[in-house]
SETI-89724 format. One line per 10 residues: their letters; for each residue x, y, z of N, C-alpha, C, O. Coordinates in nm, 4 decimals, decimal comma, m for minus. Layout:
BEGIN
A) X:Y:Z:X:Y:Z:X:Y:Z:X:Y:Z  ...
This chain:
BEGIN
XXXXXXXXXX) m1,3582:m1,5518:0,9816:m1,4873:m1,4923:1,0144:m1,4893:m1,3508:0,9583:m1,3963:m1,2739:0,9827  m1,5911:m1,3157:0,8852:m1,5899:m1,1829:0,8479:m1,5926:m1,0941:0,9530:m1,6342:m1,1224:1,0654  m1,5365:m0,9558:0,9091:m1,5757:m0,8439:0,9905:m1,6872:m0,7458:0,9174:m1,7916:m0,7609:0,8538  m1,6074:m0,6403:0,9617:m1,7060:m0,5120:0,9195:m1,8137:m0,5539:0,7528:m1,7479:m0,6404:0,6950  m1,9137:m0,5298:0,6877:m1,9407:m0,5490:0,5820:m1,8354:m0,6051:0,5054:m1,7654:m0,5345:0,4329  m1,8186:m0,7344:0,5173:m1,7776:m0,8578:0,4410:m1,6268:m0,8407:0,4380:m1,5589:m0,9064:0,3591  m1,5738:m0,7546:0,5215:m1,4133:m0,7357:0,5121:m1,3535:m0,8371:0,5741:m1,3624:m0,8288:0,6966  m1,2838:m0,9489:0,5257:m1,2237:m1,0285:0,6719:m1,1336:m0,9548:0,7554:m1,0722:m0,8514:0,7290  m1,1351:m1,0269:0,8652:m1,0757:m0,9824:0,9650:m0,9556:m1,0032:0,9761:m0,9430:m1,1120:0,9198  m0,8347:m0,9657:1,0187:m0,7039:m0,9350:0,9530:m0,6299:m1,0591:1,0645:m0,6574:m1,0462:1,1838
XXXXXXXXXX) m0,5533:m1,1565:1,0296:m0,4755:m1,2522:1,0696:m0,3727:m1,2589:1,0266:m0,3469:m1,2052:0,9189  m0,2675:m1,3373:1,1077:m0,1589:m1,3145:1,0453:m0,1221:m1,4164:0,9350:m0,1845:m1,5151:0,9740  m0,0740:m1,4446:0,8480:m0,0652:m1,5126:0,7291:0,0705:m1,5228:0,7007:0,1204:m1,4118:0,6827  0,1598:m1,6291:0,6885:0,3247:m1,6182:0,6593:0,2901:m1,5304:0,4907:0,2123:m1,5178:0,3962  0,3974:m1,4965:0,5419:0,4516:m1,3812:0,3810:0,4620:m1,4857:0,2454:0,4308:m1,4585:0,1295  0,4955:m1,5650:0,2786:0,4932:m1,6981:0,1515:0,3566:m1,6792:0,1073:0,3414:m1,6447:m0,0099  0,2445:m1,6974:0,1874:0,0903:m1,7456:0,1711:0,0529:m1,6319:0,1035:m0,0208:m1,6422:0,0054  0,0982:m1,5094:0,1467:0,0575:m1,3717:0,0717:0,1308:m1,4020:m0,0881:0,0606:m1,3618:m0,1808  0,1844:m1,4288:m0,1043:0,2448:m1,4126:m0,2155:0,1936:m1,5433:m0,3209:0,1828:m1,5050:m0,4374  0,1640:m1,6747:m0,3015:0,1102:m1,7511:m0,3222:m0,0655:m1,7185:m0,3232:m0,1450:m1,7470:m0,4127
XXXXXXXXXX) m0,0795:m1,6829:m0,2552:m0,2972:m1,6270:m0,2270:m0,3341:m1,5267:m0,3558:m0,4266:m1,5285:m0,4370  m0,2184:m1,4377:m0,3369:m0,2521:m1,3070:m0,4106:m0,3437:m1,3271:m0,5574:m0,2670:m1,3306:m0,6536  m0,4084:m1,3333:m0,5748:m0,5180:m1,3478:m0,7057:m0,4872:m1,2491:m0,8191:m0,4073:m1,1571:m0,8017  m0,5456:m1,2672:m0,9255:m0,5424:m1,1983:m1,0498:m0,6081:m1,0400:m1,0002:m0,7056:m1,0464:m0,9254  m0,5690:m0,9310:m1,0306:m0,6821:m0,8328:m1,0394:m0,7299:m0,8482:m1,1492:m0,6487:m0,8710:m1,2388  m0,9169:m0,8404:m1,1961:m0,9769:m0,8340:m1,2528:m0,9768:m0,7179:m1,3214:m0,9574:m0,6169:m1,2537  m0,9956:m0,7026:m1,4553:m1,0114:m0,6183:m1,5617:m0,8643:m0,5424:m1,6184:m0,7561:m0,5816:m1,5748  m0,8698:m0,4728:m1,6813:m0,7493:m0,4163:m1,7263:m0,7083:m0,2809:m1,6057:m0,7843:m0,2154:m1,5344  m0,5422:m0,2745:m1,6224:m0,4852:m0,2111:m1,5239:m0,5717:m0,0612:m1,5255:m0,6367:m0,0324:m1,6260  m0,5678:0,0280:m1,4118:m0,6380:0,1669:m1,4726:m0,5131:0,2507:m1,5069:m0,4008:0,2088:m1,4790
XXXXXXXXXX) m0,5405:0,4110:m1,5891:m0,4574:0,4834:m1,6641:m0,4020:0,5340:m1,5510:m0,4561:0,5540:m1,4422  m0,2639:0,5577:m1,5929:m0,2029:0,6542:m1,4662:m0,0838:0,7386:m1,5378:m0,0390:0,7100:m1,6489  m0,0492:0,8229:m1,4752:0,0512:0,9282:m1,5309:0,2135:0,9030:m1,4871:0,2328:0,9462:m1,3734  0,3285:0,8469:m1,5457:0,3865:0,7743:m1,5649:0,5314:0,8997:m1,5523:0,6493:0,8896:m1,5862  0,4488:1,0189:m1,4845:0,5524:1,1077:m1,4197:0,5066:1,2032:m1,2554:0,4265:1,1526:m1,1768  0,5481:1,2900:m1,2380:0,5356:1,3206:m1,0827:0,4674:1,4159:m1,1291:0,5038:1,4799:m1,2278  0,3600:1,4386:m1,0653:0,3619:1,2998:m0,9366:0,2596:1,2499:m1,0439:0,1985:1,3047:m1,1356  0,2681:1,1012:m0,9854:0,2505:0,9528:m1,0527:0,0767:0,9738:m0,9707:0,0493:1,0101:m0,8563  0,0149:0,9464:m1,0493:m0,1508:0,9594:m1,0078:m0,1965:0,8433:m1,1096:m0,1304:0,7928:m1,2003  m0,3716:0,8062:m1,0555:m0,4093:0,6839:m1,1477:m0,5253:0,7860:m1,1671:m0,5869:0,8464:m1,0793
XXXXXXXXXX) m0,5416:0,7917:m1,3083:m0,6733:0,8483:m1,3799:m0,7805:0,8185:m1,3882:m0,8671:0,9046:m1,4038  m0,7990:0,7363:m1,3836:m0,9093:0,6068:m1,3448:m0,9567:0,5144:m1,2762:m0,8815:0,4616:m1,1943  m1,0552:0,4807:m1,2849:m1,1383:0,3644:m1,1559:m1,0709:0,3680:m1,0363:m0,9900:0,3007:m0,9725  m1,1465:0,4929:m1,0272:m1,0947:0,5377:m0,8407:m1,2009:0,4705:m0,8066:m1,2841:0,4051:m0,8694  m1,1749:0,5136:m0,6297:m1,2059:0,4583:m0,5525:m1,3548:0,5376:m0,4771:m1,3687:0,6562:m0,4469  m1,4614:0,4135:m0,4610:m1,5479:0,5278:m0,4145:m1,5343:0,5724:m0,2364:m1,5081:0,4805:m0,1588  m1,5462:0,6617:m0,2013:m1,5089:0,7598:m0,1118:m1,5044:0,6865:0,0194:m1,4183:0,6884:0,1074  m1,6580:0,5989:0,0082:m1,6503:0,5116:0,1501:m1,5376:0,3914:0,1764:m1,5141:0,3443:0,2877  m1,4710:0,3498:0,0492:m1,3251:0,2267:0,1047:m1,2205:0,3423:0,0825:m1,1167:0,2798:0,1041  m1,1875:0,4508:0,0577:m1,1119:0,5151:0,0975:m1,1042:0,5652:0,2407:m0,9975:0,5535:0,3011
XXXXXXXXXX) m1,2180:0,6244:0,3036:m1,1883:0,6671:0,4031:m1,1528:0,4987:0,4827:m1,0517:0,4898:0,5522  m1,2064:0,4265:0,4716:m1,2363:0,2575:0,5238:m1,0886:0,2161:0,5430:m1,0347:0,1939:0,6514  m1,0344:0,2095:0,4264:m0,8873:0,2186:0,3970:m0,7830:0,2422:0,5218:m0,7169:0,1746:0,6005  m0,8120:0,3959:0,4876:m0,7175:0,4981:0,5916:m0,7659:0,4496:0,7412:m0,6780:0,4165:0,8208  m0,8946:0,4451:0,7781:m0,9276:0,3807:0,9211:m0,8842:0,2597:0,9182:m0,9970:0,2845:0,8754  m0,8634:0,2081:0,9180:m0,8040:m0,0061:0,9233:m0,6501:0,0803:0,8733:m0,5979:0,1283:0,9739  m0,6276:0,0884:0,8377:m0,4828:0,1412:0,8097:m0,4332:0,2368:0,9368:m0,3125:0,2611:0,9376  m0,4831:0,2723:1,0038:m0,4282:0,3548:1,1015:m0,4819:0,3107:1,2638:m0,4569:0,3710:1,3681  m0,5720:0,1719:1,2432:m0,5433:0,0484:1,3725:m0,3693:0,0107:1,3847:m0,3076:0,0168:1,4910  m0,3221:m0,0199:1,2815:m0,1601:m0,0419:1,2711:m0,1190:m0,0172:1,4003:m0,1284:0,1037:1,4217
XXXXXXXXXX) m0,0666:m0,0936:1,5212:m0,0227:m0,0120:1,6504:0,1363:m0,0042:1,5987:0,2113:m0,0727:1,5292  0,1431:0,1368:1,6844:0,2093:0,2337:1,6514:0,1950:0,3371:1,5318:0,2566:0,4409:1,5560  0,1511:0,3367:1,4487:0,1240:0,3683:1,3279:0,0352:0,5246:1,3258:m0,0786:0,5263:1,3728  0,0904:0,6391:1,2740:0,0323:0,7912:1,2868:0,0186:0,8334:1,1933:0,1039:0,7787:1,1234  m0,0346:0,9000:1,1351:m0,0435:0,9868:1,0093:m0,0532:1,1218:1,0582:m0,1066:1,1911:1,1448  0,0656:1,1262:0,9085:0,1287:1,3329:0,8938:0,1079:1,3456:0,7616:0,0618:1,2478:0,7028  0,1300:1,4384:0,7046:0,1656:1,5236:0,5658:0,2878:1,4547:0,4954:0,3638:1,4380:0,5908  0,3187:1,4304:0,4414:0,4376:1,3293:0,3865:0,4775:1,4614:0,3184:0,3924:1,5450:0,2880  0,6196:1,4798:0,2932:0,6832:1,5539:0,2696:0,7453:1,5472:0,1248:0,8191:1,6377:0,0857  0,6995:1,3870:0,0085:0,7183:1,3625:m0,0740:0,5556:1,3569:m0,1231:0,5483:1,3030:m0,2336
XXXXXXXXXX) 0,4444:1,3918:m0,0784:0,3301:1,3037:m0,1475:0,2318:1,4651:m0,1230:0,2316:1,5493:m0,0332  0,1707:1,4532:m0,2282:0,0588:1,5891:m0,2583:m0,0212:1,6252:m0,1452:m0,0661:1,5336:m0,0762  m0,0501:1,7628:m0,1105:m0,1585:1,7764:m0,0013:m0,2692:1,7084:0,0188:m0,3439:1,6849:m0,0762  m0,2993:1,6638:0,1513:m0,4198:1,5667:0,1583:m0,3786:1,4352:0,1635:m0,4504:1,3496:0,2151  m0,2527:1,4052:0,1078:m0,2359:1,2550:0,1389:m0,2024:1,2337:0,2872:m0,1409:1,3246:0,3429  m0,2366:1,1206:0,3603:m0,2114:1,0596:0,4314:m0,1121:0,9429:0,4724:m0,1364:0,8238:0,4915  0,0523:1,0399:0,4829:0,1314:0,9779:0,5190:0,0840:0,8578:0,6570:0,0052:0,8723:0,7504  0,1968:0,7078:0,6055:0,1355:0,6331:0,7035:0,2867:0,6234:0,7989:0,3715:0,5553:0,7412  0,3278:0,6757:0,9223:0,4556:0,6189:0,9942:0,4707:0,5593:1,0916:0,3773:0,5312:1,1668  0,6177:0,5200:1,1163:0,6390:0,4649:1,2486:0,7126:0,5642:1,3636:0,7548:0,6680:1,3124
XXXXXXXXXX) 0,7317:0,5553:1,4798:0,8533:0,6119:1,5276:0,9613:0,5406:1,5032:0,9674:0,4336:1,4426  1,0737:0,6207:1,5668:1,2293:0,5509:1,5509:1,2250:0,4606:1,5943:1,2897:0,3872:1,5196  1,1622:0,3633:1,7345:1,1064:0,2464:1,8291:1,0704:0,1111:1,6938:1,1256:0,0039:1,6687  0,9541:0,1833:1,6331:0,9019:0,0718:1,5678:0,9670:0,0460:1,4102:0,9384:m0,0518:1,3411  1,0337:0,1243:1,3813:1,1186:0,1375:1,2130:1,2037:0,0833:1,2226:1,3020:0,1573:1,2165  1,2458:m0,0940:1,2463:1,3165:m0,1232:1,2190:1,3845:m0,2051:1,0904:1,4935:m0,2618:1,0838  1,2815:m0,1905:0,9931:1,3461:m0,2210:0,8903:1,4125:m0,2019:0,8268:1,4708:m0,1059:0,8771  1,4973:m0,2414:0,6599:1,5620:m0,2100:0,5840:1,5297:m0,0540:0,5258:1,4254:0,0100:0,5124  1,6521:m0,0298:0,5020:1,6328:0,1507:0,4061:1,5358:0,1438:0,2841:1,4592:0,2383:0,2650  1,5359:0,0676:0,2252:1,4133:0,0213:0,1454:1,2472:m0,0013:0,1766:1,1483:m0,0118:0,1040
XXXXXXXXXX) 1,2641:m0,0027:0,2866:1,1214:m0,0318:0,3462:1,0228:0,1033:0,3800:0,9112:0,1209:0,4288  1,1659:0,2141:0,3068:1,0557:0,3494:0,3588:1,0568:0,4386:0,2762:1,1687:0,4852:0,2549  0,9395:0,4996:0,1963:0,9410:0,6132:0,1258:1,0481:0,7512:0,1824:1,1522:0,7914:0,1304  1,0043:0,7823:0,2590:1,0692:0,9204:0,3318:1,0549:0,8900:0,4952:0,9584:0,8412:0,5540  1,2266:0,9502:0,5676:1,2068:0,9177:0,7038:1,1679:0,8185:0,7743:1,2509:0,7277:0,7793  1,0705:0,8011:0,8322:0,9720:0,6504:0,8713:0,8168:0,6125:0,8191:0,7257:0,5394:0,8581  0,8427:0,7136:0,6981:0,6771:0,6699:0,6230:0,7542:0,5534:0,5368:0,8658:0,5437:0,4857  0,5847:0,4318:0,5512:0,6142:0,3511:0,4407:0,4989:0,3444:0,3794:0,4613:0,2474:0,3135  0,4280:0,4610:0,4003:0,2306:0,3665:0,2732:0,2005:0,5611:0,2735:0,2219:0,6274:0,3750  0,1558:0,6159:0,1577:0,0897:0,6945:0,1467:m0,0402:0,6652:0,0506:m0,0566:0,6035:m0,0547
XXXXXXXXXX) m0,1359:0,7508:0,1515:m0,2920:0,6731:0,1105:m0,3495:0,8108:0,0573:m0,3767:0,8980:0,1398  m0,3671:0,8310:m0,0654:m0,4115:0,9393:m0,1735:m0,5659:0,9601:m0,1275:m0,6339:0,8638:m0,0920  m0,6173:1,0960:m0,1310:m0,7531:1,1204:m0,0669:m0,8507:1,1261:m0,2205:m0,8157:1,1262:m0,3385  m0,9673:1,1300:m0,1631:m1,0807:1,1150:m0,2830:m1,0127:1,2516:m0,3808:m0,9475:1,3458:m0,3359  m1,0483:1,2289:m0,5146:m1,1184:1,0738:m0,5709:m1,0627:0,9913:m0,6126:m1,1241:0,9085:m0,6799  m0,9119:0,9765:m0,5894:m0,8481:0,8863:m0,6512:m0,8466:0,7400:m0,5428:m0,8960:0,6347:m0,5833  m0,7799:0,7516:m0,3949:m0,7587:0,6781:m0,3643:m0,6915:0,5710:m0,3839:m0,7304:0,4633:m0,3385  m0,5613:0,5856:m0,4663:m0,4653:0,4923:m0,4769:m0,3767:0,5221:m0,3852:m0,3694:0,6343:m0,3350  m0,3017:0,4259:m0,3549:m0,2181:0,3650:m0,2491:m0,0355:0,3656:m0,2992:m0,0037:0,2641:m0,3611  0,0620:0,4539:m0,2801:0,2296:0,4511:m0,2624:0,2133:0,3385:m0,1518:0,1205:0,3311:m0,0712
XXXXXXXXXX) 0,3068:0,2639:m0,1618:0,3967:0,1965:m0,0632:0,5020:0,0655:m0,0970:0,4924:m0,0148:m0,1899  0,5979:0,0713:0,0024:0,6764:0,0029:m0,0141:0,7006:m0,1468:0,0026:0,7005:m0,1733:0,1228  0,7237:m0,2668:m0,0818:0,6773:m0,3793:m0,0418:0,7920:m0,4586:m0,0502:0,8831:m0,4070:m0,1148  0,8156:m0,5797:0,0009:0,9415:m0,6873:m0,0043:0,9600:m0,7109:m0,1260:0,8518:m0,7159:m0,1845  1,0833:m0,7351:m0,2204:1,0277:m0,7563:m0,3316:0,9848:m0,8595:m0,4298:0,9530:m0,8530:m0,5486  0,9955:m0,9753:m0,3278:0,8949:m1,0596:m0,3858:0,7321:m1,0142:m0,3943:0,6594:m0,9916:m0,4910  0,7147:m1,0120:m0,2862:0,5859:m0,9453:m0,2955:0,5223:m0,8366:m0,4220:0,4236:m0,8445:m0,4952  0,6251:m0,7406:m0,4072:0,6066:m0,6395:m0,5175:0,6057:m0,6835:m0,6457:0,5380:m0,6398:m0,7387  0,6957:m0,7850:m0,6462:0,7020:m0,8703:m0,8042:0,5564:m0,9366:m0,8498:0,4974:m0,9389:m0,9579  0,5305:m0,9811:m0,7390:0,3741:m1,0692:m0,7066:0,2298:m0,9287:m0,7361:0,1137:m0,9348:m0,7763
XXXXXXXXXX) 0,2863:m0,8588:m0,7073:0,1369:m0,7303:m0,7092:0,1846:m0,7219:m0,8621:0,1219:m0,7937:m0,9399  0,2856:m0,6450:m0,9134:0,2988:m0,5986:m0,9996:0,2466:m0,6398:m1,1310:0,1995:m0,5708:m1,2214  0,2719:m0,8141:m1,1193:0,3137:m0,9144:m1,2263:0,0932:m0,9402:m1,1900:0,0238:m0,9292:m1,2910  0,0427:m0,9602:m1,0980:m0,0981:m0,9420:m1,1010:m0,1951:m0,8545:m1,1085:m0,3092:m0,8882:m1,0770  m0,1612:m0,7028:m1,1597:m0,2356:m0,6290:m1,1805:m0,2733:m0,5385:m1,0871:m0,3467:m0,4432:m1,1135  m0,2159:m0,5677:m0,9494:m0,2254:m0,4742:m0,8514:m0,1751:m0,3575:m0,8128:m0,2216:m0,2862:m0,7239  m0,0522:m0,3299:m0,8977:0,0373:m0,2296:m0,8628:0,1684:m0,2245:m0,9865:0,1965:m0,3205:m1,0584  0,2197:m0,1249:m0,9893:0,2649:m0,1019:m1,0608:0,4308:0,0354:m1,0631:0,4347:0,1495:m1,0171  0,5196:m0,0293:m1,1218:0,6405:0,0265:m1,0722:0,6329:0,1857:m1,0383:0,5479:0,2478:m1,1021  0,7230:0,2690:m0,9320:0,7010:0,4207:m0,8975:0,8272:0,5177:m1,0458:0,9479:0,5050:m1,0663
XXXXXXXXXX) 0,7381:0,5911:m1,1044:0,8491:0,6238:m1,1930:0,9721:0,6611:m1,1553:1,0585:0,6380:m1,2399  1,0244:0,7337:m1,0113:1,1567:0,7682:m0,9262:1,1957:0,6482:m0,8611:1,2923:0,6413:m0,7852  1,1018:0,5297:m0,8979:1,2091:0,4186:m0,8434:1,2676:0,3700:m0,9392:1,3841:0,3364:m0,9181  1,2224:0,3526:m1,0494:1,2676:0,3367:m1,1681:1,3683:0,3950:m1,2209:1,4509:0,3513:m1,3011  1,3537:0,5445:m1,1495:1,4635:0,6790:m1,2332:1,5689:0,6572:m1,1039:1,6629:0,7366:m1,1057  1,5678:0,5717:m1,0038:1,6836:0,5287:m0,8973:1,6766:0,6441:m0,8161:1,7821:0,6796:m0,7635  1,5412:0,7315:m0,7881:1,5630:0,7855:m0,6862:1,5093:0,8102:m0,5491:1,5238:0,8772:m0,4468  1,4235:0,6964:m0,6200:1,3992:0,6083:m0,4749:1,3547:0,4841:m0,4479:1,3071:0,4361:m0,5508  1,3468:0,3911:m0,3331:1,3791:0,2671:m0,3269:1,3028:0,1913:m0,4378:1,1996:0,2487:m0,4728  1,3351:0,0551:m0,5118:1,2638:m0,0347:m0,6288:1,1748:m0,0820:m0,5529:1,1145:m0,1761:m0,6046
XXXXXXXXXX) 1,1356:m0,0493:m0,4304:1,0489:m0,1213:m0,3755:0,8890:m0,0681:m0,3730:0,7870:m0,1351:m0,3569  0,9016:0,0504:m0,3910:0,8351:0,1913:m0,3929:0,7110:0,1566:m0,4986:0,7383:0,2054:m0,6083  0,6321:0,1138:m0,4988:0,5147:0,0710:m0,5462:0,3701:0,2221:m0,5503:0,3530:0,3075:m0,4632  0,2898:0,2042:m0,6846:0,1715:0,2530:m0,6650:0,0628:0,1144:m0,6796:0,0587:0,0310:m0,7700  m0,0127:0,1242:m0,5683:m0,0939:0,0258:m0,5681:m0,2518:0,0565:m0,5918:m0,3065:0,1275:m0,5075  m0,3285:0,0081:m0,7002:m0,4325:0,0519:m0,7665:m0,5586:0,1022:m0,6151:m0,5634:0,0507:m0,5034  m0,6461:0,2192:m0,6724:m0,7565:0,2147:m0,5591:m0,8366:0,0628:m0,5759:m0,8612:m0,0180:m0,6654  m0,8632:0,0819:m0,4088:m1,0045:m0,0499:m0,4235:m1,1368:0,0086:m0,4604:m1,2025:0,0943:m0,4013  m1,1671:m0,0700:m0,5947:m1,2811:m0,0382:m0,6657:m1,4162:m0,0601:m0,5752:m1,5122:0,0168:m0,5755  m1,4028:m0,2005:m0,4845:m1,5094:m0,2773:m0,4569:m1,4198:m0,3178:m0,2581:m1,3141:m0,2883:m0,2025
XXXXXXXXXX) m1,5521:m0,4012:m0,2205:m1,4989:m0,4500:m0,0814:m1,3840:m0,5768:m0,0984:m1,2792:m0,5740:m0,0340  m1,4084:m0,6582:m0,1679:m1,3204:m0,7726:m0,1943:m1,1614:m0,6883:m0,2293:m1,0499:m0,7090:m0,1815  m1,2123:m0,5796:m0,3406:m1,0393:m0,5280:m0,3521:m0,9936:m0,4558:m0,2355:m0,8763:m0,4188:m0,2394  m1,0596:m0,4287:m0,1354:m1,0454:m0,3734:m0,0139:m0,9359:m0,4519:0,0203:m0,8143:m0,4332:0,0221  m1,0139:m0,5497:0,0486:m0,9667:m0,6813:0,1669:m0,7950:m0,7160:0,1027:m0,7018:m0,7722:0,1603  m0,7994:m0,6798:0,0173:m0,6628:m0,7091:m0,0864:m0,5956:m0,6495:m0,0155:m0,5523:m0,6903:0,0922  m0,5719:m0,5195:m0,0762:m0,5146:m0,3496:m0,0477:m0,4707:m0,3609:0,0628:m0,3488:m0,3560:0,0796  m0,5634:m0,3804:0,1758:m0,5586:m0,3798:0,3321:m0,4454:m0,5130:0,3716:m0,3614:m0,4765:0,4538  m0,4335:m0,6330:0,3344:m0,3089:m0,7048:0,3308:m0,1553:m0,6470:0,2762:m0,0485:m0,6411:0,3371  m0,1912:m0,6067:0,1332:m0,0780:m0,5203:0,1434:0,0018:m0,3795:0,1845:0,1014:m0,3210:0,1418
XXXXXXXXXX) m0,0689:m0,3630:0,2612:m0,0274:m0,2337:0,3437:0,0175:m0,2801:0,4961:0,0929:m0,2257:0,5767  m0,0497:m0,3874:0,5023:m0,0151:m0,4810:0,6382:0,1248:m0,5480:0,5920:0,2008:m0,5519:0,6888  0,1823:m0,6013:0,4766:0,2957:m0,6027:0,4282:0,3731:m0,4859:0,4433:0,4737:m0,4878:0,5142  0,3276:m0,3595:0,3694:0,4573:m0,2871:0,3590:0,4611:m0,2134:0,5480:0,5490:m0,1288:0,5644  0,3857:m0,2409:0,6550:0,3935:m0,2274:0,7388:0,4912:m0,3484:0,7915:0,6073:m0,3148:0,8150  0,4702:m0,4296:0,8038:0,5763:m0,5394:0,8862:0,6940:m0,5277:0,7995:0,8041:m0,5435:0,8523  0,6870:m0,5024:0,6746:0,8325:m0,4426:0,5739:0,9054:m0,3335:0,7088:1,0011:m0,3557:0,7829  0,8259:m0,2294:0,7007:0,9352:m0,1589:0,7923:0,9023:m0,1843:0,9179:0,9890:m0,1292:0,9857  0,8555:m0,2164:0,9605:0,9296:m0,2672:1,0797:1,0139:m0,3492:1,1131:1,0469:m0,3831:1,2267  1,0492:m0,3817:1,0196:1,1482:m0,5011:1,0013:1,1359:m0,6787:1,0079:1,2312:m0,7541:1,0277
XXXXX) 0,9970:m0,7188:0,9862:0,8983:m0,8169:1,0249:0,8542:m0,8886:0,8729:0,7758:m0,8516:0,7855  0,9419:m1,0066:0,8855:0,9316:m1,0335:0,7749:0,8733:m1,1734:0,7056:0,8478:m1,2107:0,5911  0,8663:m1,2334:0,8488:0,8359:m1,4226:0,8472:0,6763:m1,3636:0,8406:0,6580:m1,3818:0,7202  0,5648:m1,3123:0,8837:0,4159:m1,2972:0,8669:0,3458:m1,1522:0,8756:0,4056:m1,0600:0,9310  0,2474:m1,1386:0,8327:0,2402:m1,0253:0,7873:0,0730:m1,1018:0,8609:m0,0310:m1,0360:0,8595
């Protein structure tokens, strides 16, 4: 059943089905800067699924946003407490953040994903390797995930952040 303006409403889905569902992104990848910090130059996001984003992203129970201590002013670190972080060391950018959500006008999405999953975004146009995960200095799991252009890429985005959320928490059979 839909929710808000055509967003579905968030269920749980085994992690297989995510990875199997995941669709092509449409059109060619957008430009991004392929050093630090790692930004996408293009086909941002317009302002209203960003903020949209960060709200449905911060229903997450337990889930707070701070200043991330690795990610540019204005981003919106996403964390857990020590209680709810029980995942792998991989499952977290810095401390107990695992998703940083970039403010207008870019609105692209850091976070950390299983790595099948990540193989699955990557290999479909959704995301794309972090250059310090690459340079091993921080986890391969460490993903930039494109802004949502439109509501449908919303509905995407918003699953995988619900991934790299049950990632750290250590929750790994459904997302």
């Amino acid at each position: 059943m839909p929710g808000r303006e055509g967003i579905p409403r968030r269920k749980k889905i085994a992690l297989e089905e995510l990875i199997r569902s995941l669709p092509q992104r449409a059109g060619e990848r957008p430009r991004t800067e392929r050093c630090l910090p790692h930004r996408q130059l293009d086909q941002w996001a317009p302002s209203e699924l960003i903020e949209e984003l960060a709200e449905e992203s911060l229903k997450l129970a337990s889930v707070s946003q701070r200043q991330g201590r690795l990610a540019s002013p204005g981003t919106r670190a996403l964390h857990l407490p020590p209680s709810g972080a029980h995942g792998p060391v991989e499952a977290f950018i810095d401390d107990h953040e695992f998703c940083y959500l970039h403010p207008p006008p870019t609105g692209s999405i850091h976070l950390t994903l299983p790595r099948a999953i990540r193989a699955r975004a990557v290999l479909l146009g959704w995301a794309e390797s972090h250059p310090s995960a690459e340079a091993g200095f921080l986890p391969d799991t460490l993903v930039m995930v494109y802004a949502p252009r439109a509501r449908r890429e919303l509905a995407i985005i918003l699953q995988l952040v619900r991934a790299s959320y049950d990632f750290a928490r250590g929750m790994r059979r459904t997302i």
